[in-house]
Biopython code that builds the backbone (N, CA, C, O; Angstrom):
import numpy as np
from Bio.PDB.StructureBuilder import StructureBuilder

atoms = [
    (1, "UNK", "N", (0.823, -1.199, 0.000)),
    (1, "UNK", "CA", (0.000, 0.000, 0.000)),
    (1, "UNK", "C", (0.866, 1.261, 0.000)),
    (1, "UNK", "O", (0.382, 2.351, -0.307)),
    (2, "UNK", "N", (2.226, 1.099, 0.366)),
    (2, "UNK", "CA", (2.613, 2.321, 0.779)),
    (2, "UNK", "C", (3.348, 2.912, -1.007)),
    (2, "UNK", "O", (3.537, 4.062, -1.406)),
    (3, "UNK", "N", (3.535, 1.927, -1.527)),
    (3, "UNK", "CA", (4.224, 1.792, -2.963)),
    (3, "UNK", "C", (2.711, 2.841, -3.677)),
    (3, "UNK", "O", (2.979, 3.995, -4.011)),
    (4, "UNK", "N", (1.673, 2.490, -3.798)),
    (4, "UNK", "CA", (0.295, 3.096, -4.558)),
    (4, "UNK", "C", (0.329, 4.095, -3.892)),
    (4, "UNK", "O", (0.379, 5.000, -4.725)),
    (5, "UNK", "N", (0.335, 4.554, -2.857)),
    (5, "UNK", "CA", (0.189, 5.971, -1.502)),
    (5, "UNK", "C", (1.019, 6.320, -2.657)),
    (5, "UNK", "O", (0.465, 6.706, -3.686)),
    (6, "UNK", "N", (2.948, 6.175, -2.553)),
    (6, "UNK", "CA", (3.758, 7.107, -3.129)),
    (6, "UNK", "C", (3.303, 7.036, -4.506)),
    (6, "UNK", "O", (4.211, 7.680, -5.032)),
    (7, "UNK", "N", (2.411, 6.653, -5.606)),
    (7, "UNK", "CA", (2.418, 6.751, -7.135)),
    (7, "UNK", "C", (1.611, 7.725, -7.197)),
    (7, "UNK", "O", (1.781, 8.572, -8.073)),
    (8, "UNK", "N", (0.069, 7.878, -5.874)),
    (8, "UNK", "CA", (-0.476, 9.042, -5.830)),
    (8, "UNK", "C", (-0.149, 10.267, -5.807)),
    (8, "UNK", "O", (-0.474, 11.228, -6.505)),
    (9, "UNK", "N", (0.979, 10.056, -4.354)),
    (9, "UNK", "CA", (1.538, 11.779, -4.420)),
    (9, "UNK", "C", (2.560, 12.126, -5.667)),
    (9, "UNK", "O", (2.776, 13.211, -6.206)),
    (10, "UNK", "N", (3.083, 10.892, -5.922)),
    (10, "UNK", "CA", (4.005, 11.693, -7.529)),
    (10, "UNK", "C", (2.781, 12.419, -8.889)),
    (10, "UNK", "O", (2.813, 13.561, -9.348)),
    (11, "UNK", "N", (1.822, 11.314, -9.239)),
    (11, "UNK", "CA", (0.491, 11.705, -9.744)),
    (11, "UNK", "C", (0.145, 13.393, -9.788)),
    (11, "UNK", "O", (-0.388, 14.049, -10.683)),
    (12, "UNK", "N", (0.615, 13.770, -8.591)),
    (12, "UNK", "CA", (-0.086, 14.835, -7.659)),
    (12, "UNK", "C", (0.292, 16.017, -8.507)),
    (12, "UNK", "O", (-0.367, 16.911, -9.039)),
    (13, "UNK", "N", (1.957, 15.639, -8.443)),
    (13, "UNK", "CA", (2.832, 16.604, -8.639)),
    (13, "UNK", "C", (2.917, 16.741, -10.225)),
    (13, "UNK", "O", (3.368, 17.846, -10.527)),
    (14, "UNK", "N", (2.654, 16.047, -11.181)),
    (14, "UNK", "CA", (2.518, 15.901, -12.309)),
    (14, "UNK", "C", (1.992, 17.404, -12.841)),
    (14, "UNK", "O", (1.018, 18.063, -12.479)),
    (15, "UNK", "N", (3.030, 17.683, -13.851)),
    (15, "UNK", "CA", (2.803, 19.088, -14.693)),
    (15, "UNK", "C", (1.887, 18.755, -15.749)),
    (15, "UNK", "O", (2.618, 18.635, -16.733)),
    (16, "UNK", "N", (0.293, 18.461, -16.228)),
    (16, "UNK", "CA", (-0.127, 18.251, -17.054)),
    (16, "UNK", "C", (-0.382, 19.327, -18.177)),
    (16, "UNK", "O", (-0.753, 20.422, -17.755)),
    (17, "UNK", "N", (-0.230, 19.176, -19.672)),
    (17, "UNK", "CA", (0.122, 19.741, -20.786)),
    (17, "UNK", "C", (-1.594, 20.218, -20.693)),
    (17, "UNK", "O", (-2.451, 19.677, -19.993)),
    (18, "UNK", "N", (-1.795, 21.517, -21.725)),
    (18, "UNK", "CA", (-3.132, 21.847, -22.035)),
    (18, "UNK", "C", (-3.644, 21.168, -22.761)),
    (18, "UNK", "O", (-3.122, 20.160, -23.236)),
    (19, "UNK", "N", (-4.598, 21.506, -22.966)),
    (19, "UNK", "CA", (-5.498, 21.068, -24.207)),
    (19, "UNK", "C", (-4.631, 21.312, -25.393)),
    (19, "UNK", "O", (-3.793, 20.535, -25.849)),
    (20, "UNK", "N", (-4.998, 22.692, -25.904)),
    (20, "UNK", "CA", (-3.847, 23.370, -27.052)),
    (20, "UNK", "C", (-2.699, 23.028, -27.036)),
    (20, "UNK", "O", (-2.068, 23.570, -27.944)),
    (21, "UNK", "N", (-2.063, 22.316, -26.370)),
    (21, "UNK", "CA", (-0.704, 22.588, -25.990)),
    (21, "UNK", "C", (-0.852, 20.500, -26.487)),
    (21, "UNK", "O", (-0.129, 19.779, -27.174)),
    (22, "UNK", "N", (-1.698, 20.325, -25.972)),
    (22, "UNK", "CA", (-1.321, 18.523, -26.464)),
    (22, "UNK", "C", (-1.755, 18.515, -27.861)),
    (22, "UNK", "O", (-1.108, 17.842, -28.663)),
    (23, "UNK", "N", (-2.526, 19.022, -28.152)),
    (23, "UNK", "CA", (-3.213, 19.097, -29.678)),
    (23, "UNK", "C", (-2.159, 19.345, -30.667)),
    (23, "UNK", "O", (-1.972, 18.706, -31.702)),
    (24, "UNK", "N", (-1.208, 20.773, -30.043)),
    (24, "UNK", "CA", (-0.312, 20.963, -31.009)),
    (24, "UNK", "C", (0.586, 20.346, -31.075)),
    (24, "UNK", "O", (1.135, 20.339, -32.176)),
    (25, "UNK", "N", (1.293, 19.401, -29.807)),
    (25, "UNK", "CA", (2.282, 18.694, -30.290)),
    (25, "UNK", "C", (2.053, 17.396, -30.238)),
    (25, "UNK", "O", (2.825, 16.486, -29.932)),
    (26, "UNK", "N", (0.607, 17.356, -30.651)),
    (26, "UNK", "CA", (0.079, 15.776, -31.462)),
    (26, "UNK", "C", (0.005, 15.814, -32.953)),
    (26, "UNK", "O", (0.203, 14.826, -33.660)),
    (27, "UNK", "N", (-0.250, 16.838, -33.332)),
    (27, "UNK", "CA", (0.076, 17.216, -34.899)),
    (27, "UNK", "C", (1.829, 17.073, -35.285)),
    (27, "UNK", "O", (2.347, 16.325, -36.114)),
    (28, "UNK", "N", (2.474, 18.046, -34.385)),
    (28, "UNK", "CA", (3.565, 18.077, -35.061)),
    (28, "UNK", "C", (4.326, 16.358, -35.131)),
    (28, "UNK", "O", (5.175, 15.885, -35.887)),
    (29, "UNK", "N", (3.620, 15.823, -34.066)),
    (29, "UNK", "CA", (4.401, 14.069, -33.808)),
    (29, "UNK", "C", (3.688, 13.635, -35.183)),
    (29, "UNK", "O", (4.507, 13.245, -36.015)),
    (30, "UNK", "N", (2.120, 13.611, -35.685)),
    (30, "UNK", "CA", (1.968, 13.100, -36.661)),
    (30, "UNK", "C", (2.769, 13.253, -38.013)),
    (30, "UNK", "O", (3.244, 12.431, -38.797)),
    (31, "UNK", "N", (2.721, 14.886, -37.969)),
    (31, "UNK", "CA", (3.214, 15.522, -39.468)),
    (31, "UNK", "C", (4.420, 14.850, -39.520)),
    (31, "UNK", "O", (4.507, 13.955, -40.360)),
    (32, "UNK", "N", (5.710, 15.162, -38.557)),
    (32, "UNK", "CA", (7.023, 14.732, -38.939)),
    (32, "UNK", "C", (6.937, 12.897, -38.860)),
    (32, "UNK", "O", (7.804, 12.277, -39.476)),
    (33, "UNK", "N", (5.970, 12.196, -38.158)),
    (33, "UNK", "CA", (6.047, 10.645, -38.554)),
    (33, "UNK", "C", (5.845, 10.789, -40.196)),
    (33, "UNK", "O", (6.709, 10.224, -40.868)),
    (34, "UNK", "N", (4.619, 11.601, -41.028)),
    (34, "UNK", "CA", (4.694, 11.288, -42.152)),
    (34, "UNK", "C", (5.593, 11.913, -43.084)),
    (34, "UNK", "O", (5.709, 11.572, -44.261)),
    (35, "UNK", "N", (6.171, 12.761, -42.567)),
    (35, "UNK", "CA", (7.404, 13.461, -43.641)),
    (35, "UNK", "C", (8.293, 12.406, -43.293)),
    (35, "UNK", "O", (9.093, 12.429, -44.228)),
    (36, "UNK", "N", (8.739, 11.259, -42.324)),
    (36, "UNK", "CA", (10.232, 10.656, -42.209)),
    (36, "UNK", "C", (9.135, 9.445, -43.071)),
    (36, "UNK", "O", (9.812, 9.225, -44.075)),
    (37, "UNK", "N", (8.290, 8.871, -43.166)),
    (37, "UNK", "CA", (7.445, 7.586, -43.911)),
    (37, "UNK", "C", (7.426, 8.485, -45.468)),
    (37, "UNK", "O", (7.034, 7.785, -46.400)),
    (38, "UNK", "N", (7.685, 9.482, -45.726)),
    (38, "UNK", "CA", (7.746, 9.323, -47.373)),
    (38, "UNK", "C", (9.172, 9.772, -47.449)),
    (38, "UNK", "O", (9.566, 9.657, -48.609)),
    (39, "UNK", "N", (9.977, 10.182, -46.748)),
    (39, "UNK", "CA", (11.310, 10.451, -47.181)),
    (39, "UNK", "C", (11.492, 8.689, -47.239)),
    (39, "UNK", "O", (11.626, 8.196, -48.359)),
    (40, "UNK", "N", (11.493, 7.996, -46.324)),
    (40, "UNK", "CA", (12.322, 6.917, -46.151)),
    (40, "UNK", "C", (11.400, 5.879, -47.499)),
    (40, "UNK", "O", (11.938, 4.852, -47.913)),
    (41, "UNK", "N", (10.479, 6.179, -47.864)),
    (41, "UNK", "CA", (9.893, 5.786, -48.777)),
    (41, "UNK", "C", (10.234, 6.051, -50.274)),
    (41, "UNK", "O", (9.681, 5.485, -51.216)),
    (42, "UNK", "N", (11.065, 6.842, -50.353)),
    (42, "UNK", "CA", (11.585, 7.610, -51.625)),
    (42, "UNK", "C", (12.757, 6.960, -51.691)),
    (42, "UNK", "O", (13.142, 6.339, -52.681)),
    (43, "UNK", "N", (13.411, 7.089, -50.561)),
    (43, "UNK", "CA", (15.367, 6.701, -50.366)),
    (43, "UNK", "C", (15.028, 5.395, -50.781)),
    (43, "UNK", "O", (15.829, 5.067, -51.655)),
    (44, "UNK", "N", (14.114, 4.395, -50.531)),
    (44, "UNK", "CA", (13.471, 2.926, -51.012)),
    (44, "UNK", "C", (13.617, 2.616, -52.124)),
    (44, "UNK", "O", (14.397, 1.826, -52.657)),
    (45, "UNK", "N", (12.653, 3.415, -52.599)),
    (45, "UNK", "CA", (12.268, 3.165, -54.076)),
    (45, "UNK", "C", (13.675, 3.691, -54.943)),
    (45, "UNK", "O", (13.889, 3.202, -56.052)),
    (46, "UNK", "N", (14.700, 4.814, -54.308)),
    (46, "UNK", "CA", (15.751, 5.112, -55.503)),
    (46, "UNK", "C", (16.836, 3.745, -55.034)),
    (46, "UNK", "O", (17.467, 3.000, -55.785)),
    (47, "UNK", "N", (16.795, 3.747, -54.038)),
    (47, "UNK", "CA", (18.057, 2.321, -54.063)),
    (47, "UNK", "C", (17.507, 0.951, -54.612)),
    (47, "UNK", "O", (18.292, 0.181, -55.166)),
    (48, "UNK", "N", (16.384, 0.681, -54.493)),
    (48, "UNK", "CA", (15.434, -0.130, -55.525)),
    (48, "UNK", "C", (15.739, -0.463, -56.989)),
    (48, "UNK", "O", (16.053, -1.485, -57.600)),
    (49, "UNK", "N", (15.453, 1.202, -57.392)),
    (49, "UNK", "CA", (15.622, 1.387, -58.778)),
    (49, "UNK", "C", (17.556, 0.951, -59.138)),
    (49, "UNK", "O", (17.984, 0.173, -59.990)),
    (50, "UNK", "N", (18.378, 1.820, -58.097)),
    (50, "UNK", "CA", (19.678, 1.488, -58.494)),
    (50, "UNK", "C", (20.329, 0.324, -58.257)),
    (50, "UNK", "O", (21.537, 0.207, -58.460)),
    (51, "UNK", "N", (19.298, -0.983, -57.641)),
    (51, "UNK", "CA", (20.132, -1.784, -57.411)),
    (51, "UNK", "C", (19.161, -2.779, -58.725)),
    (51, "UNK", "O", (19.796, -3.537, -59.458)),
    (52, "UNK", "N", (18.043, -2.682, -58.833)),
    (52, "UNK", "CA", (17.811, -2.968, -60.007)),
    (52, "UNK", "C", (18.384, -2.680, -62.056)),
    (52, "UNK", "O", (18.153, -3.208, -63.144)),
    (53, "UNK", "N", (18.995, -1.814, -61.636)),
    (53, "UNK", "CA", (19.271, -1.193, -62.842)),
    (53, "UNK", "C", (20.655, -2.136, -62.829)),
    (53, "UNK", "O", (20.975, -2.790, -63.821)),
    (54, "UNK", "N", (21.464, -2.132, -61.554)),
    (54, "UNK", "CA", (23.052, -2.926, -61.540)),
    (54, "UNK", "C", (22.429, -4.028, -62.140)),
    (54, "UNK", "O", (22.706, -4.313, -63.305)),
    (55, "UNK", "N", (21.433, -4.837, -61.342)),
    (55, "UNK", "CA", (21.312, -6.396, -62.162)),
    (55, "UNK", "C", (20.556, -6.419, -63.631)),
    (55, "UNK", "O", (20.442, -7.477, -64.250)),
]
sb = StructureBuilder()
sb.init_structure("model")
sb.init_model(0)
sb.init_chain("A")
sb.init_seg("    ")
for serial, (resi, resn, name, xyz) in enumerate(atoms, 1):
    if name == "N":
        sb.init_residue(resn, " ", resi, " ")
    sb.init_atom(name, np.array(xyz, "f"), 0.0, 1.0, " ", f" {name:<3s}", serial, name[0])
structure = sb.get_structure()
């Protein structure tokens, strides 16, 4: 019990983000997941193409 007591008071102390403030950096986590899923999607397809073209 005394282990759950201390998870409460840390809980307590917890700096929680706003509304606006989680919203916006739930976008920016999405946007840059999909800018690194088509970069790394491009770098794919050209080493693809160049290792196809060797054979």
């Amino acid at each position: 019990m005394k282990f759950l007591k201390s998870v409460v008071d840390e809980m307590k102390k917890v700096s929680w983000p706003s509304k606006t403030a989680l919203r916006k950096d739930t976008l920016v986590v999405i946007e840059t997941s999909i800018i690194f899923a088509l970069l790394f999607w491009a770098f794919d397809r050209l080493i693809g193409l160049g290792i196809s073209s060797l054979m």
